[in-house]
Structures are given as structure tokens and as C-alpha cells.
Phi, psi and omega in degrees: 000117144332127182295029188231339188345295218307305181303322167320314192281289207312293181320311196283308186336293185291320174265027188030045157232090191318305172330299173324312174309320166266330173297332167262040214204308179271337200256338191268321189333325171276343169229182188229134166266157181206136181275112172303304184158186176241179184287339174280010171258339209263294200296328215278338170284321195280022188259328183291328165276332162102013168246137205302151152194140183255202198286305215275332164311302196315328159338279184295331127339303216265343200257007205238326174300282188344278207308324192233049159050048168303320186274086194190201200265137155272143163311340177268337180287324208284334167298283171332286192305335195288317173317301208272319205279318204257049183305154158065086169227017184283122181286165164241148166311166216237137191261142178259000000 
């Protein structure tokens, strides 16, 4: 299974087009998509924080993460994961 398989299948479900599962399955292959959350995460953080929002903000919330990358891959994650999947992979600088 491909990192992206789970969303592709949700996606070809909802549109019921088996075709679709491979063009987006070959234009995606190089990058990863990943489902963030929803408006019911959105409402369910801002009642935890104790802040008012209504169902059609949390939307605009969730377009407003999108619009400033709030979400995405960092130099400290791949520094992990590289860490964790990869031991001793540290270049040492190169002497001049």
C-alpha cells in the first residue's frame, strides 16, 4: 500500500470511479496527502479552549489552517522520522 492508498480509496468511493484511483494515484506518488482533521475537530478544540465559533466559521477556520501551511512536514519532523526508521545516518562535516 502506497502512503496516500487510504485517501485515494475514500476519494474513488465517493466518486465512484475506479479510473480516478490511478490518475491520482500516479500525479500524487511523489508527495503525501494527509487528512488533518474536520469541522468536528475545529468545533471540538475551539469548546476546549472555551471559544465561541459557529458550524459555518469552523469551515473557514479549517480554510484559514490551509491558506498559512499551518499544517505540514518540518525539518524537525523528517529529522525524526529519519532518526527513528535510519540509526547512524549522520554525515559528518567535510574537513577543509
Amino acid at each position: 500500500m502506497d502512503r496516500n492508498q487510504a485517501i485515494i480509496d475514500e476519494i474513488v468511493y465517493v466518486l465512484n470511479d475506479q479510473i480516478a484511483e490511478r490518475i491520482l494515484r500516479d500525479n500524487f506518488k511523489h508527495r503525501l496527502i494527509l487528512d488533518v482533521g474536520n469541522v468536528d475537530d475545529v468545533a471540538g478544540f475551539a469548546k476546549d479552549l472555551r471559544l465561541h465559533i459557529t458550524p459555518e466559521e469552523c469551515s473557514q477556520v479549517l480554510d484559514h489552517i490551509a491558506e498559512k501551511a499551518m499544517v505540514g512536514i518540518t525539518i524537525e519532523n523528517v529529522d525524526e522520522a529519519i532518526n527513528a526508521l535510519f540509526p547512524n545516518r549522520f554525515i559528518e562535516p567535510e574537513q577543509q
